[in-house]
HTML snippet that shows the backbone in 3Dmol.js (N, CA, C, O; Angstrom):
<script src="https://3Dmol.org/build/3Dmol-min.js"></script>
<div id="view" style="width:600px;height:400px;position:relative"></div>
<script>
const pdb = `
ATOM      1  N   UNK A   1       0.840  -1.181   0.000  1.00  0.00           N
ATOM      2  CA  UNK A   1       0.000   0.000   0.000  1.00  0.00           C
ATOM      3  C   UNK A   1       0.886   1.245   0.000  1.00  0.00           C
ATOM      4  O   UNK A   1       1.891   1.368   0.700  1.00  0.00           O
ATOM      5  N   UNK A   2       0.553   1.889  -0.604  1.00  0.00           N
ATOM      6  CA  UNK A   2       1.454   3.782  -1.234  1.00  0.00           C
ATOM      7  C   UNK A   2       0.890   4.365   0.236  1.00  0.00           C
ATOM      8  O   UNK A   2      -0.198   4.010   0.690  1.00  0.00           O
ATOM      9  N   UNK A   3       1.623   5.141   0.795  1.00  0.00           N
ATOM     10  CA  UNK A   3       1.678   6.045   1.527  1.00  0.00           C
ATOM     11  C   UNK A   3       1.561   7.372   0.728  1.00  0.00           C
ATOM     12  O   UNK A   3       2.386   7.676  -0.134  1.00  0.00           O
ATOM     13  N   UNK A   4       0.127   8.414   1.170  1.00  0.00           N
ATOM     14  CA  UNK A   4      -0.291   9.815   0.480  1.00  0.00           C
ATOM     15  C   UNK A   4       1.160  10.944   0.642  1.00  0.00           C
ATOM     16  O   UNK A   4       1.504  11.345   1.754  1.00  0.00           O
ATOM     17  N   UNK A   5       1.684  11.231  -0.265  1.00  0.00           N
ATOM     18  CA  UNK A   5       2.390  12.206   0.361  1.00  0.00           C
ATOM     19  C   UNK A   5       1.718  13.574   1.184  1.00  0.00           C
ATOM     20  O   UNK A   5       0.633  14.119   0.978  1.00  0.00           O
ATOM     21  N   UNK A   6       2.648  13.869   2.067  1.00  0.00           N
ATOM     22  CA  UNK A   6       2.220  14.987   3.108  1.00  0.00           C
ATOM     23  C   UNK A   6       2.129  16.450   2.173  1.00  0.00           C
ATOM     24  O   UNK A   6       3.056  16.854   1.471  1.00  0.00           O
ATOM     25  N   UNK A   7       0.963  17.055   2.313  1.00  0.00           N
ATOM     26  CA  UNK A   7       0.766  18.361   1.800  1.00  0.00           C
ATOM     27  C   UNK A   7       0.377  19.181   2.581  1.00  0.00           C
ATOM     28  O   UNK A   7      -0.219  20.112   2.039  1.00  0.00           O
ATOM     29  N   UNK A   8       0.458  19.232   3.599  1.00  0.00           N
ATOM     30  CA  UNK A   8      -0.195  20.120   4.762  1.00  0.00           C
ATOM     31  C   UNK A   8       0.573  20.893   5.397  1.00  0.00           C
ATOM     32  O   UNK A   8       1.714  20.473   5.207  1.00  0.00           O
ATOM     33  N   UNK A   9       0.588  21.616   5.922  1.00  0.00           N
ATOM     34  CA  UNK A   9       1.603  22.165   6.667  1.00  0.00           C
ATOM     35  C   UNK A   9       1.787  22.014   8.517  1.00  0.00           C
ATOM     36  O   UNK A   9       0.728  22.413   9.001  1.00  0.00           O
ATOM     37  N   UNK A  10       2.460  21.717   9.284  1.00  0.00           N
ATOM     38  CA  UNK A  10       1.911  20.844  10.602  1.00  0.00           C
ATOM     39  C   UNK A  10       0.977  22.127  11.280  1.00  0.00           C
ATOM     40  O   UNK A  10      -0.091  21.859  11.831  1.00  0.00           O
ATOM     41  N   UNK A  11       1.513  23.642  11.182  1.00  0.00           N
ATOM     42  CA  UNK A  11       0.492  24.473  11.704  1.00  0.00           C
ATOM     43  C   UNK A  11      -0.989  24.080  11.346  1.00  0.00           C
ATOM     44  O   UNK A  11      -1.825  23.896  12.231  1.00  0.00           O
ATOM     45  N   UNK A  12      -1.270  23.960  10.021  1.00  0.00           N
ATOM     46  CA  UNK A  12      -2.647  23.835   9.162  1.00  0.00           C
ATOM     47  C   UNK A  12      -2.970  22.343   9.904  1.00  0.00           C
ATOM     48  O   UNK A  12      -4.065  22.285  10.463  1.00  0.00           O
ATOM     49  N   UNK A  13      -2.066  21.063   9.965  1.00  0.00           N
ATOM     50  CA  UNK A  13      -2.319  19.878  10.405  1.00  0.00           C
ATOM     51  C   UNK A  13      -3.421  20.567  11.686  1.00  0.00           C
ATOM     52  O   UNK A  13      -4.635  20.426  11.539  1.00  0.00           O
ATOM     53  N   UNK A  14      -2.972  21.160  12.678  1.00  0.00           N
ATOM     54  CA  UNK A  14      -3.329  21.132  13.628  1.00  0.00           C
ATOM     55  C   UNK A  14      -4.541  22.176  13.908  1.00  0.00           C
ATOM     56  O   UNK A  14      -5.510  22.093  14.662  1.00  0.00           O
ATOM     57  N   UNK A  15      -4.158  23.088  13.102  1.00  0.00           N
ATOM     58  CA  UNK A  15      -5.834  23.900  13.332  1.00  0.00           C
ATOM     59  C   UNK A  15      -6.851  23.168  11.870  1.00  0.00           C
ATOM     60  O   UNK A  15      -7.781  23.820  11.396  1.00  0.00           O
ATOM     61  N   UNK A  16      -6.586  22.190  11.487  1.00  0.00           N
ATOM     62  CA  UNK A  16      -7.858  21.390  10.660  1.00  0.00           C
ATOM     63  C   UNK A  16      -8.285  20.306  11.763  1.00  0.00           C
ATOM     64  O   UNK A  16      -9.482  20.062  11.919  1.00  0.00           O
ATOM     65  N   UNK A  17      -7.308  19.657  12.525  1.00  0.00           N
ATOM     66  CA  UNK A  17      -7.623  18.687  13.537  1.00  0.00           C
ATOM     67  C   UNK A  17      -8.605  19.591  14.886  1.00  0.00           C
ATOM     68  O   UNK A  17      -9.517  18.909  15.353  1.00  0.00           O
ATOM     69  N   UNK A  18      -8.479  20.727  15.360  1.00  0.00           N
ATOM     70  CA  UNK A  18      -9.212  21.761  16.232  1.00  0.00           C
ATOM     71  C   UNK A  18     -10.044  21.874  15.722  1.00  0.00           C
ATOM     72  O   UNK A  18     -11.027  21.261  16.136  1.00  0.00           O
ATOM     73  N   UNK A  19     -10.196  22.840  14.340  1.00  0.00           N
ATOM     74  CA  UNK A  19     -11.618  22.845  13.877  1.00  0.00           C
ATOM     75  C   UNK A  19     -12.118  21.846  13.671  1.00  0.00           C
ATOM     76  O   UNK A  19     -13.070  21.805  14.451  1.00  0.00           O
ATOM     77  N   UNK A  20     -12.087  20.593  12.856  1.00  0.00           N
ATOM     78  CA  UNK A  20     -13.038  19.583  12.424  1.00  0.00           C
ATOM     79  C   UNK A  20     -13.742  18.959  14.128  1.00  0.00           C
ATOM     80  O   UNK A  20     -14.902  18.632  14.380  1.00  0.00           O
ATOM     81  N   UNK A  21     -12.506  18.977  15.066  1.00  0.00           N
ATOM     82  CA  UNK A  21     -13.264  18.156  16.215  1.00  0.00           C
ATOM     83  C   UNK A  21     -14.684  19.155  16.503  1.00  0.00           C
ATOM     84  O   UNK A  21     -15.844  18.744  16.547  1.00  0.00           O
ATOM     85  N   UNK A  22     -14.130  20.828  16.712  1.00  0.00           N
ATOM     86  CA  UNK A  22     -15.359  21.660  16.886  1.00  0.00           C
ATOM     87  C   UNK A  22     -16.384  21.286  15.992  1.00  0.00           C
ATOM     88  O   UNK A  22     -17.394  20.699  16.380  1.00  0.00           O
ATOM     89  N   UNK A  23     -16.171  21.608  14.762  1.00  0.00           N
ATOM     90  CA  UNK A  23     -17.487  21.405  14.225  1.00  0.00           C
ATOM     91  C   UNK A  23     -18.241  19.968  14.328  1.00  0.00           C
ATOM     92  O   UNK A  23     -19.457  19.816  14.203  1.00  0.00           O
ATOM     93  N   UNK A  24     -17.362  19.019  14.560  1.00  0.00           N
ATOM     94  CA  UNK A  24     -18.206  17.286  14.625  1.00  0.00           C
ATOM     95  C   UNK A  24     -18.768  17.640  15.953  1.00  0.00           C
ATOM     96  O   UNK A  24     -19.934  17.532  16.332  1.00  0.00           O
ATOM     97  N   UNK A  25     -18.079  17.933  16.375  1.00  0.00           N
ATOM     98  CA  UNK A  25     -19.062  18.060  18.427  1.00  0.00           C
ATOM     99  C   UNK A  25     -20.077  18.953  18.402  1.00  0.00           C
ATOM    100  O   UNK A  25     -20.954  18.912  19.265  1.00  0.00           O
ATOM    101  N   UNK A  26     -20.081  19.733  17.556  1.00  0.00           N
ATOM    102  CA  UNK A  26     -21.249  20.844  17.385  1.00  0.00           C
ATOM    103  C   UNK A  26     -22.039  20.657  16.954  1.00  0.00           C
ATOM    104  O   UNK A  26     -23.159  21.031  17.301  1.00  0.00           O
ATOM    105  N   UNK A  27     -21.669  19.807  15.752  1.00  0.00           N
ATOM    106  CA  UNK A  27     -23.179  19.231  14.873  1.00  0.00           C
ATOM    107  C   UNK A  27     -23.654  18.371  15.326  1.00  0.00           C
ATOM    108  O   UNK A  27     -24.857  18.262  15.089  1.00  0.00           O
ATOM    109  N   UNK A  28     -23.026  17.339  16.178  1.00  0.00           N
ATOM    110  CA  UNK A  28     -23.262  16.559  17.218  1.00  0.00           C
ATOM    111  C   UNK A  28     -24.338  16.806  18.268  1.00  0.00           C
ATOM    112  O   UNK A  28     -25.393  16.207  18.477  1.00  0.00           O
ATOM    113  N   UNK A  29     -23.875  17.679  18.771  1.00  0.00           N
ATOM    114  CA  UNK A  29     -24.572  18.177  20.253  1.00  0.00           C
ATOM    115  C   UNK A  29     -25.779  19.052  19.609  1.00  0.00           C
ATOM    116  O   UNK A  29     -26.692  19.292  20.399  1.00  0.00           O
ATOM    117  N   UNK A  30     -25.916  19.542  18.351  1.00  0.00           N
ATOM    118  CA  UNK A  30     -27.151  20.224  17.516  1.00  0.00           C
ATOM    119  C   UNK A  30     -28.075  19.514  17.100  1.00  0.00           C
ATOM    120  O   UNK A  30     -29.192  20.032  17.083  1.00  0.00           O
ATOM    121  N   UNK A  31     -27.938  18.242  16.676  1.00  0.00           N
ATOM    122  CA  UNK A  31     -28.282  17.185  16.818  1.00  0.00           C
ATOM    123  C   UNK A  31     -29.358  16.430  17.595  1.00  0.00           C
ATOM    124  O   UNK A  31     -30.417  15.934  17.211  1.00  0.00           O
ATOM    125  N   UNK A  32     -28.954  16.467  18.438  1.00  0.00           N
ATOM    126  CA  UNK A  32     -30.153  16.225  19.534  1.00  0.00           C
ATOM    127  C   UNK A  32     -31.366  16.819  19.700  1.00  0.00           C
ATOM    128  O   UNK A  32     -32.449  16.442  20.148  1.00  0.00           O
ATOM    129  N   UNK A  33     -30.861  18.030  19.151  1.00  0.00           N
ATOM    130  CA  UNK A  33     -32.119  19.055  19.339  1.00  0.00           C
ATOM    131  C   UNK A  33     -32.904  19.259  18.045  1.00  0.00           C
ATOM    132  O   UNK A  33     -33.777  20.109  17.867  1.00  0.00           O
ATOM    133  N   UNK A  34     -32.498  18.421  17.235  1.00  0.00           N
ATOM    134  CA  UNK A  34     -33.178  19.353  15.595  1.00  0.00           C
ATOM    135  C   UNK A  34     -34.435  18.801  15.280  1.00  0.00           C
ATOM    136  O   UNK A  34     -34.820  17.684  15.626  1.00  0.00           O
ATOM    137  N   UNK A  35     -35.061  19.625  14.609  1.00  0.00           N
ATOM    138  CA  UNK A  35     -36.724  19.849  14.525  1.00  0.00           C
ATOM    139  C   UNK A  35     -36.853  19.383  13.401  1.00  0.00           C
ATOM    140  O   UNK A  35     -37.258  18.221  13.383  1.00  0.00           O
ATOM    141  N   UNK A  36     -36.660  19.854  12.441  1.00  0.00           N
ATOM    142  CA  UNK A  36     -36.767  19.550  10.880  1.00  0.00           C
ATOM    143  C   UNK A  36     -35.782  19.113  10.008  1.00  0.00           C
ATOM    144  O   UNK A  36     -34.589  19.209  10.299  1.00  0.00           O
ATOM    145  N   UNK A  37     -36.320  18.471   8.590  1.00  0.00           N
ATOM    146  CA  UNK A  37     -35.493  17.438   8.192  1.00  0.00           C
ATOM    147  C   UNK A  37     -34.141  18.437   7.493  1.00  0.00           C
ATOM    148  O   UNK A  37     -33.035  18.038   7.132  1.00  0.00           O
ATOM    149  N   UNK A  38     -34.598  19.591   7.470  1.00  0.00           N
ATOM    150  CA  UNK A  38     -33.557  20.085   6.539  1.00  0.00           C
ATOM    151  C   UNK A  38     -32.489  20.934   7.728  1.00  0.00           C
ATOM    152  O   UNK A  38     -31.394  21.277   7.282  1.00  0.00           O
ATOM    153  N   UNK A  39     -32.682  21.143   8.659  1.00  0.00           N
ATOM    154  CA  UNK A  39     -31.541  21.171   9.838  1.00  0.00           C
ATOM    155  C   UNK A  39     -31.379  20.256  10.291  1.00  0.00           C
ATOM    156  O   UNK A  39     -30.525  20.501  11.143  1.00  0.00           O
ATOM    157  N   UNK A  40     -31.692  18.926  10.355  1.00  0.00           N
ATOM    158  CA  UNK A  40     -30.987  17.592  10.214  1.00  0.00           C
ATOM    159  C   UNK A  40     -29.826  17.748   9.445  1.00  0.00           C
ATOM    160  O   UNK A  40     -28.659  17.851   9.822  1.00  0.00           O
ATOM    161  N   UNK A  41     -30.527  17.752   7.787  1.00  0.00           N
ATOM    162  CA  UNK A  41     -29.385  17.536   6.963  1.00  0.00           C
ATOM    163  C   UNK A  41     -27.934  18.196   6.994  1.00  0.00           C
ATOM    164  O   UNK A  41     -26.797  17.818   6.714  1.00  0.00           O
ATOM    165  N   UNK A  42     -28.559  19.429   7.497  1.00  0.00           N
ATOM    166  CA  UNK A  42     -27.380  20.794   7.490  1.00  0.00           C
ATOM    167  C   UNK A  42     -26.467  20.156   8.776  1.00  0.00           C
ATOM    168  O   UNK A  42     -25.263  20.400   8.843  1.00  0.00           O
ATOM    169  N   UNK A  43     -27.158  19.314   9.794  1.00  0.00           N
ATOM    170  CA  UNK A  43     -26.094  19.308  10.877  1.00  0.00           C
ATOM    171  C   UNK A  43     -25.023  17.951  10.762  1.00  0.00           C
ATOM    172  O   UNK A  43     -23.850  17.755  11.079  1.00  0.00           O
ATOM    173  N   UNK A  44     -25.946  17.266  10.225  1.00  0.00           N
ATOM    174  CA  UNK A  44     -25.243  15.888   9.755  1.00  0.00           C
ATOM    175  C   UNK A  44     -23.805  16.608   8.368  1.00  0.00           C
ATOM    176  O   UNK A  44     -22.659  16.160   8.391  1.00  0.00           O
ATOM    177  N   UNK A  45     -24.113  17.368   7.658  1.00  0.00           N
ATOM    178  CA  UNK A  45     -23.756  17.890   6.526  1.00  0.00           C
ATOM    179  C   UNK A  45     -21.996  18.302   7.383  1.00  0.00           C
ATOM    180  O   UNK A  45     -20.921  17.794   7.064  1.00  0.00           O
ATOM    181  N   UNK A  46     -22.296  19.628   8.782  1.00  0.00           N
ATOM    182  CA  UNK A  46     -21.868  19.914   9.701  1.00  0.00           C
ATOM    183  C   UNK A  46     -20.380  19.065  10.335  1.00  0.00           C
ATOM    184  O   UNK A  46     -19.205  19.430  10.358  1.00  0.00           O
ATOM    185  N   UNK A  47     -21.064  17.777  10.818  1.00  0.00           N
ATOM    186  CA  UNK A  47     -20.293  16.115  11.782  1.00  0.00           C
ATOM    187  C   UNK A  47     -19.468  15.994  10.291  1.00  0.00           C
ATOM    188  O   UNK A  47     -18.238  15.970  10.306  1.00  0.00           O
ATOM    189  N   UNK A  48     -20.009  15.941   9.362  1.00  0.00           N
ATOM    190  CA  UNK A  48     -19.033  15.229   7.879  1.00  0.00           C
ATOM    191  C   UNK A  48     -18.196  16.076   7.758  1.00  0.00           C
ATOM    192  O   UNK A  48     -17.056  15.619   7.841  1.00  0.00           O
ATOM    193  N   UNK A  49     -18.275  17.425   7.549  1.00  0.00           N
ATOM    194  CA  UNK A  49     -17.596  18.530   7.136  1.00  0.00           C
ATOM    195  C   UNK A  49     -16.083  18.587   8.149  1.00  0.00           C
ATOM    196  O   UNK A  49     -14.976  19.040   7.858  1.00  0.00           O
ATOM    197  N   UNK A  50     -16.654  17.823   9.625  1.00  0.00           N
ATOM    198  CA  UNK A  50     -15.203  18.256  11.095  1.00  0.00           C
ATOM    199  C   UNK A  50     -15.035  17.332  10.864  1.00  0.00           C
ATOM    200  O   UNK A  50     -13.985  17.165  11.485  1.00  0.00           O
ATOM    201  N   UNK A  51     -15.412  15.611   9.982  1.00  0.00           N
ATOM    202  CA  UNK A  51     -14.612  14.381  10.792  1.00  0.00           C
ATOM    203  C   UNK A  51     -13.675  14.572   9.091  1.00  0.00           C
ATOM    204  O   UNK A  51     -12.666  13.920   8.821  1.00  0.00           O
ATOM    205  N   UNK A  52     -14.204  15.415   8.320  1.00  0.00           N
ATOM    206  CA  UNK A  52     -13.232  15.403   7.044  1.00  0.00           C
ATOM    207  C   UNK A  52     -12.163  16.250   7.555  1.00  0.00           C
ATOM    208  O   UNK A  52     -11.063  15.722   7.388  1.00  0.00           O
ATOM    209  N   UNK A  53     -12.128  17.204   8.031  1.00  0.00           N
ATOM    210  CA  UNK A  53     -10.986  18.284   8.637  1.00  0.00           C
ATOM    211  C   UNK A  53      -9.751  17.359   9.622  1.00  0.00           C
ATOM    212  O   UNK A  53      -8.531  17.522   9.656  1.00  0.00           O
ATOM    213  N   UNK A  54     -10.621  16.360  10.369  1.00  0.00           N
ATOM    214  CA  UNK A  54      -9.830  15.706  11.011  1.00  0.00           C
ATOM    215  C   UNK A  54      -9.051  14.537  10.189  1.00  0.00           C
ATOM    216  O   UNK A  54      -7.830  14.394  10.236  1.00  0.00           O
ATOM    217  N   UNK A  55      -9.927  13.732   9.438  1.00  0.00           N
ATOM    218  CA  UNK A  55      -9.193  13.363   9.002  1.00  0.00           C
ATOM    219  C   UNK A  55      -7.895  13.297   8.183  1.00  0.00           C
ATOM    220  O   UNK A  55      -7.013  12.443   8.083  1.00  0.00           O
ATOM    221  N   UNK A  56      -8.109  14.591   7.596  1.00  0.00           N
ATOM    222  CA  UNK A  56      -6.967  15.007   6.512  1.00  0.00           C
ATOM    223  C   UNK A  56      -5.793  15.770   7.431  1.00  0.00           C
ATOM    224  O   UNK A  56      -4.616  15.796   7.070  1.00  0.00           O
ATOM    225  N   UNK A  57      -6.214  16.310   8.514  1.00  0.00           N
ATOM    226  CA  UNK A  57      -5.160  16.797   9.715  1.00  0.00           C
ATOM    227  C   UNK A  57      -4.402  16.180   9.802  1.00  0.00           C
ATOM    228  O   UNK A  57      -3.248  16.452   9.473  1.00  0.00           O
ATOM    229  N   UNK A  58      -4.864  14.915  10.374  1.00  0.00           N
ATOM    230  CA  UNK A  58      -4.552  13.767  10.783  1.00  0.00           C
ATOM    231  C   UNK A  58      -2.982  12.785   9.854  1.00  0.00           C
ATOM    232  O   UNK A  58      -1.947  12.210  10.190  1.00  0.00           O
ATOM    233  N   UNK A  59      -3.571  13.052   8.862  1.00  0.00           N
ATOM    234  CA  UNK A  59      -2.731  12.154   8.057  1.00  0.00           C
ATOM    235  C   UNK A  59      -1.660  13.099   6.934  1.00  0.00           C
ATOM    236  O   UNK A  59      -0.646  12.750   6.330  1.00  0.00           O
ATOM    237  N   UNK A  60      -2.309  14.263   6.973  1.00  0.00           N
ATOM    238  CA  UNK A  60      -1.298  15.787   6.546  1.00  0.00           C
ATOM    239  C   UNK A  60      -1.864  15.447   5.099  1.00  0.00           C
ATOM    240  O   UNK A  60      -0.992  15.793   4.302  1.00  0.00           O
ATOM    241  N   UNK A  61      -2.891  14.947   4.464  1.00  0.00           N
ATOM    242  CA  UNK A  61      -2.974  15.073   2.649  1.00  0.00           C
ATOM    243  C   UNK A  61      -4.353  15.397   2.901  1.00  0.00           C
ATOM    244  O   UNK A  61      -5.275  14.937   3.573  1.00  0.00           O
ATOM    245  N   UNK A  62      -4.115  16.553   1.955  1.00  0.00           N
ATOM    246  CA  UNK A  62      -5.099  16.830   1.550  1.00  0.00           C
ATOM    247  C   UNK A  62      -5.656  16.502   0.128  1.00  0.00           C
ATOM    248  O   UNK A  62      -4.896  17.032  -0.682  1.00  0.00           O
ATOM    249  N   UNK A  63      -6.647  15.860  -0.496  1.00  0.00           N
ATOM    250  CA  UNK A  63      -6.993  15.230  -1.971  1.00  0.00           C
ATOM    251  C   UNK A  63      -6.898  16.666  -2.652  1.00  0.00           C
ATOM    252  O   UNK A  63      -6.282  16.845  -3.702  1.00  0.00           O
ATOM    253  N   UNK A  64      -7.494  17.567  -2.031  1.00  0.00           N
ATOM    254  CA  UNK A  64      -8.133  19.095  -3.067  1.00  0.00           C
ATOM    255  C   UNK A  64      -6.950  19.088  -3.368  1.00  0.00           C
ATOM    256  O   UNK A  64      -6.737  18.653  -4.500  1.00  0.00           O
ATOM    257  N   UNK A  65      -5.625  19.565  -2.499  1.00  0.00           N
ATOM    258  CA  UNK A  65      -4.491  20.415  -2.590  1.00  0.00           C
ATOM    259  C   UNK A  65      -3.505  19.455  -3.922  1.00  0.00           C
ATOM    260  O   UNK A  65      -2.740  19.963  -4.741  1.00  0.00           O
ATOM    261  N   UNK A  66      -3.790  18.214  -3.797  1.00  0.00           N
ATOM    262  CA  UNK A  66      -2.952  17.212  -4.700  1.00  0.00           C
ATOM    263  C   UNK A  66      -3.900  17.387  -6.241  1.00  0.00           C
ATOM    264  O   UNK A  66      -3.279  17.458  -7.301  1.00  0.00           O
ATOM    265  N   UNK A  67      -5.046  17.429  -6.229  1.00  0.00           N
ATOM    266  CA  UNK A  67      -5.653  17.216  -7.251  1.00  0.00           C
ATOM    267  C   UNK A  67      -5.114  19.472  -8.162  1.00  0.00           C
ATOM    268  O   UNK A  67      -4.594  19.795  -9.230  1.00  0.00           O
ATOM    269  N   UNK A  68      -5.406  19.940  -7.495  1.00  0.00           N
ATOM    270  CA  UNK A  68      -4.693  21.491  -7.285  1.00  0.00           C
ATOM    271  C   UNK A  68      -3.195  21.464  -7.854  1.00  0.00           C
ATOM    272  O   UNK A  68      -2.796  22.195  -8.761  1.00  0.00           O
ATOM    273  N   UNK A  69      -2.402  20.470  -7.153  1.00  0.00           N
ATOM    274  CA  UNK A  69      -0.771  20.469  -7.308  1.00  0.00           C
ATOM    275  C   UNK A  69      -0.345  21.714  -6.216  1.00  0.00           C
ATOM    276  O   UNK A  69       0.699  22.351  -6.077  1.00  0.00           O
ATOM    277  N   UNK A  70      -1.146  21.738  -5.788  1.00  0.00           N
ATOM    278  CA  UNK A  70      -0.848  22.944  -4.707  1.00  0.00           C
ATOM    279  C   UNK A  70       0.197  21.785  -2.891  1.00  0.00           C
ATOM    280  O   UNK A  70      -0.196  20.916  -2.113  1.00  0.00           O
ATOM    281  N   UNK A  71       1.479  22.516  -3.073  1.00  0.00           N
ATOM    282  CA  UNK A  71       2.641  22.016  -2.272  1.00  0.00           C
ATOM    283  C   UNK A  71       2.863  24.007  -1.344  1.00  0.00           C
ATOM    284  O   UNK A  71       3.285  25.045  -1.853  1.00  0.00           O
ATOM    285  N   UNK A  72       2.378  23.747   0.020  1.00  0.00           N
ATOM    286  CA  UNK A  72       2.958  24.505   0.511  1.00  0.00           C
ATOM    287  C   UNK A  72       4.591  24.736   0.494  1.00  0.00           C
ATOM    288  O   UNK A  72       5.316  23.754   0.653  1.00  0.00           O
ATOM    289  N   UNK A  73       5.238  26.217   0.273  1.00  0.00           N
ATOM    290  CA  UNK A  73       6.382  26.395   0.165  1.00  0.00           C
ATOM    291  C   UNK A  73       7.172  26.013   0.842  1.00  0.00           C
ATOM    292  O   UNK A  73       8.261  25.649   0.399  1.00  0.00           O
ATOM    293  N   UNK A  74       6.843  25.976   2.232  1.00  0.00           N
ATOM    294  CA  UNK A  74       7.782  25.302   3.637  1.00  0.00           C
ATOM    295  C   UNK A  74       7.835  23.570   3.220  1.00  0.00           C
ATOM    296  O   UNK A  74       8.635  22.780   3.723  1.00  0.00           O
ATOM    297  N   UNK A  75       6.834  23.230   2.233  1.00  0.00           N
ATOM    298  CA  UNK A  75       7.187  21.752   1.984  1.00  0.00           C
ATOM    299  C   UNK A  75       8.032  21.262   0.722  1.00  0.00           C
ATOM    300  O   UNK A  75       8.746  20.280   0.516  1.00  0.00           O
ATOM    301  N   UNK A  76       7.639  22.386  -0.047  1.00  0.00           N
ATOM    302  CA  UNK A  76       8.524  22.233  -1.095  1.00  0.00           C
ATOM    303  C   UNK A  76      10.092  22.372  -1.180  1.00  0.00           C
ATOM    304  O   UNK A  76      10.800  21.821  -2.022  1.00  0.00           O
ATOM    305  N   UNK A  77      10.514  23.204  -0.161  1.00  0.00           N
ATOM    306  CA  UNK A  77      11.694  23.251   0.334  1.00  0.00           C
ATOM    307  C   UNK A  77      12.243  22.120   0.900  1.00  0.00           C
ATOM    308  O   UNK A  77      13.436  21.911   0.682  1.00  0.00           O
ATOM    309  N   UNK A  78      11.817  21.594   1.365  1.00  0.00           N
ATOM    310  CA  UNK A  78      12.264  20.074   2.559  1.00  0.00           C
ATOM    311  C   UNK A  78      12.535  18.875   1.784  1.00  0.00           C
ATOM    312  O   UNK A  78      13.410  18.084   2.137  1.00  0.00           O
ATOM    313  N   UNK A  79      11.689  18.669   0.540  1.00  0.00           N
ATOM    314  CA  UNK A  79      11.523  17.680  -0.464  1.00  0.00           C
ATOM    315  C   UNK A  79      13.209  17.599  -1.341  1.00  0.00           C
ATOM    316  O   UNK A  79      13.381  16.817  -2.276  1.00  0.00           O
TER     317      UNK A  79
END
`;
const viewer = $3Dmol.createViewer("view");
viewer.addModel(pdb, "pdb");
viewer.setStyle({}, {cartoon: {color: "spectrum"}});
viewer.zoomTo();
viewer.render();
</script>
């Protein structure tokens, strides 16, 4: 199995891993409370949107940024 190369930058790693947990716990905890189907969707929409932030934190690739060719400069240097 290929290992993604890293495109992230570890600052960005770590405020995508902060935000995504916020927003999954938010849409989470909004959740409980929702009335109608279409603030359902928006909050569920919400949980997907932070466990994607985390995940890509997580592992430093981002698909957009590769499909982009977009290489932060601090990484392009190191390579």
């Amino acid at each position: 199995m290929r290992r993604l190369p890293i495109n992230i930058t570890p600052a960005e790693r770590l405020a995508r891993v902060a935000v995504g947990l916020a927003g999954a716990i938010a849409g989470v905890w909004l959740l409980t409370s929702a009335n109608g189907l279409g603030l359902v969707i928006l909050e569920v929409l919400l949980v997907l949107a932070g466990l994607d932030l985390v995940v890509t934190g997580a592992l430093g690739h981002c698909p957009l940024y590769w499909r982009l060719g977009h290489v932060p400069r601090s990484l392009r240097e190191a390579r």
